[in-house]
Steps between C-alpha positions, in 0.01 A plus 500: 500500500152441320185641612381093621851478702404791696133408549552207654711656796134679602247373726210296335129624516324299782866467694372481890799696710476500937667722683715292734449756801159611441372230359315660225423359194510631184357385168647656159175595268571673228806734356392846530844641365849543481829610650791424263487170445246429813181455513292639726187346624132492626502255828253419688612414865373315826554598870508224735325639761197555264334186447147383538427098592889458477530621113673779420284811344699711303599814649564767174716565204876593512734555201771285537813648332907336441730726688859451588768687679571831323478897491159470446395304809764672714325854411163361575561343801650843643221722411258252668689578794393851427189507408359150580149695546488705177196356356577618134831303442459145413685303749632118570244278686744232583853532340549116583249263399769272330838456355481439142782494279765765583258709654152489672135479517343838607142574561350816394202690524264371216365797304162409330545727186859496434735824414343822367683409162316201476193661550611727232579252270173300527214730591641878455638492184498857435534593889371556836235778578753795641294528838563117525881548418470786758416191720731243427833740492374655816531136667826414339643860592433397885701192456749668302519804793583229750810341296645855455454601894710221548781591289423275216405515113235275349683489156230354302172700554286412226148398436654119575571558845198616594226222558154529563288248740117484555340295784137433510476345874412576744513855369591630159824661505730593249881529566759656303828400593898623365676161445880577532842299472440162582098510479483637128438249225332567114154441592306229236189338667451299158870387446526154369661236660777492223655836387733643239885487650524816414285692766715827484574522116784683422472886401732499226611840360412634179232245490099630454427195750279604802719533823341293764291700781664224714790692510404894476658576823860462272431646158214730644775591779529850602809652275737514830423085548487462084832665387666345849377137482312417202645690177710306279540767186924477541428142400618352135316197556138599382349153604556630852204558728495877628367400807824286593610628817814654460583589858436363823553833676076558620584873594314637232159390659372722737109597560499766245562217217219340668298806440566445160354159459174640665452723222602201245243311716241789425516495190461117460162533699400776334499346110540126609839436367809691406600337153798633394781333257859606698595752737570745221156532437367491874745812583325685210147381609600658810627839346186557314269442790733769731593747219058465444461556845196286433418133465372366169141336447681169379838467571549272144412829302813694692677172387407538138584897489885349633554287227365706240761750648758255399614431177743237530718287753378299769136689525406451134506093596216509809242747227333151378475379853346854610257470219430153582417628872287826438232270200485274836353801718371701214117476683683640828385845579721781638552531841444803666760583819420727826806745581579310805592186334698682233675695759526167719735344153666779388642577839590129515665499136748812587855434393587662804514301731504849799175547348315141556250486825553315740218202598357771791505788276306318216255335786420832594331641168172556445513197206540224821324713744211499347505165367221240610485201681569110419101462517495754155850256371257212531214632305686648209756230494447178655134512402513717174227350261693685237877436540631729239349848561663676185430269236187536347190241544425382169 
């Protein structure tokens, strides 16, 4: 099916929905990103019982996001049952606001400045300030804490799911919330009305192509969830994506492969991306920065020592792309890394998965203890005059 056939199947901007037993309306304003296929979007809605000379005065924002009946919604649905209170996961508003399609119109809680990742990818090019990512992974962790109590894994921790929202009235506040299962989406506050079909491009092996951050959770997978689920290296078709899922069997997930993604999520927020070429080379990114003991002061020079390292095969294809990639941050200075944080990865990265923390053990180190509030978040985030604190001002 054509990118046009499956657009037209999605609400339209300006589409006014009513909830038949609240009776709240909802107007579709803009697309503010995807899930799949779906859009996901900025509404605007209207509570009856707010009105002032018999017109309705619009009540707040919601997103408004396509859900249908699946894993996803059946996982989220039970941890609300849970933890309906924990203030750092990002719950359903209303799970019915309308049948559309095969599925349904869900309402969401609109977050103002979209996923950390988006953040990343417009602002912090080269990273967050570590006390700020001190910040933003303590908040996450909380949610994260909560879904493991319970007896669940999040699966997909990543610097996607977590989503950042700032309120000016009637008092500033800044939130920080975990989306997880049925609330996570890629986060795009400018995404165009129209998009490519292919939102998820295929990560095809042996190729130098980019895999898509969309997807880390699979090819940045802890080793027991990668070698279980993901790897397809048996294969003889080498058009094959390596992140087809090649069982069904989820017993490979547990929290400790969770643990793993917060250190992959670390790392994204600590150098503003994690460009790699194929899982080949992010295993050996991973080596160097454990057998180092240390992180680098740009991750795209540990990139270029790998594939000078290699002298042929797969590895030998990405150097242009690498080379490409370090001119484009060549003004980018090194960073420098406080023990905690480095501790805080490499305990995260272990192989072993006996000797990953759990969420209480790494809540309890000094690195989140000491961390400041959402008040400091604001200032060197939300309000940073100068976005990209490691590249230099000329």
């Amino acid at each position: 099916m054509g990118s046009q056939g499956i657009i037209a199947y999605r609400p339209a901007i300006g589409l006014t929905i009513t909830d038949p037993n609240t009776k709240t309306t909802y107007i579709l304003q803009k697309v503010i990103g995807n899930s799949g296929y779906d859009f996901v979007y900025k509404a605007c809605y209207y509570n009856p019982n707010y009105s002032i000379n018999g017109s309705l005065l619009p009540s707040g924002y919601v997103s408004v996001k396509h859900l249908n009946h699946s894993k996803e919604t059946t996982r989220s649905k039970a941890q609300e049952r849970l933890n309906d209170q924990n203030e750092n996961i990002l719950h359903v508003d209303v799970w019915y606001v309308r049948k559309f399609q095969k599925g349904f119109l869900s309402a969401l809680p609109y977050m103002s400045e979209g996923s950390l990742r988006y953040m990343l990818s417009t602002r912090f090019h080269y990273g967050l300030p570590e006390d700020c990512i001190a910040i933003a992974l303590k908040e996450a962790l909380y949610g994260l804490f909560d879904i493991h109590d319970s007896g669940r894994v999040h699966k997909s921790f990543s610097a996607e799911d977590i989503f950042v929202n700032y309120k000016s009235r009637p008092v500033s506040t800044v939130e920080i919330k975990l989306a997880y299962a049925a609330t996570t989406y890629e986060s795009n506050l400018e995404t165009p009305i129209f998009v490519n079909e292919a939102v998820n491009p295929r990560f095809e092996r042996g190729e130098p192509s980019v895999p898509p951050l969309s997807i880390i959770s699979e090819w940045g997978s802890a080793p027991e969830v990668y070698y279980t689920r993901y790897d397809d290296s048996d294969s003889d078709d080498d058009n094959r994506n390596p992140a087809y899922r090649r069982q069904e069997d989820e017993s490979c997930y547990s929290g400790k492969s969770d643990i793993w993604l917060v250190g992959i999520a670390a790392l994204e927020l600590a150098y503003g991306n994690i460009r790699v070429s194929h899982r080949s080379e992010f295993e050996s990114m991973i080596k160097k920065i454990r057998r180092a003991k240390k992180l680098p002061g740009k991750l795209e020079d540990l990139l270029g020592e790998i594939n000078a390292e290699e002298v042929g095969g797969k590895m030998k294809k990405a150097m242009g792309y690498v080379k490409d990639k370090m001119k484009s941050v060549k003004k980018q200075r090194d960073r420098v890394f406080t023990k905690g944080f480095e501790e805080l990865v490499m305990d995260c990265l272990s192989t072993k998965e006996s000797k990953r923390p759990a969420v209480q053990e790494l809540l309890q180190r000094p690195f989140f203890q000491n961390a400041k509030d959402l008040k400091w978040f604001q200032r060197r985030v939300l309000n940073a005059k100068n976005p990209m604190p490691n590249a230099d001002n000329d």
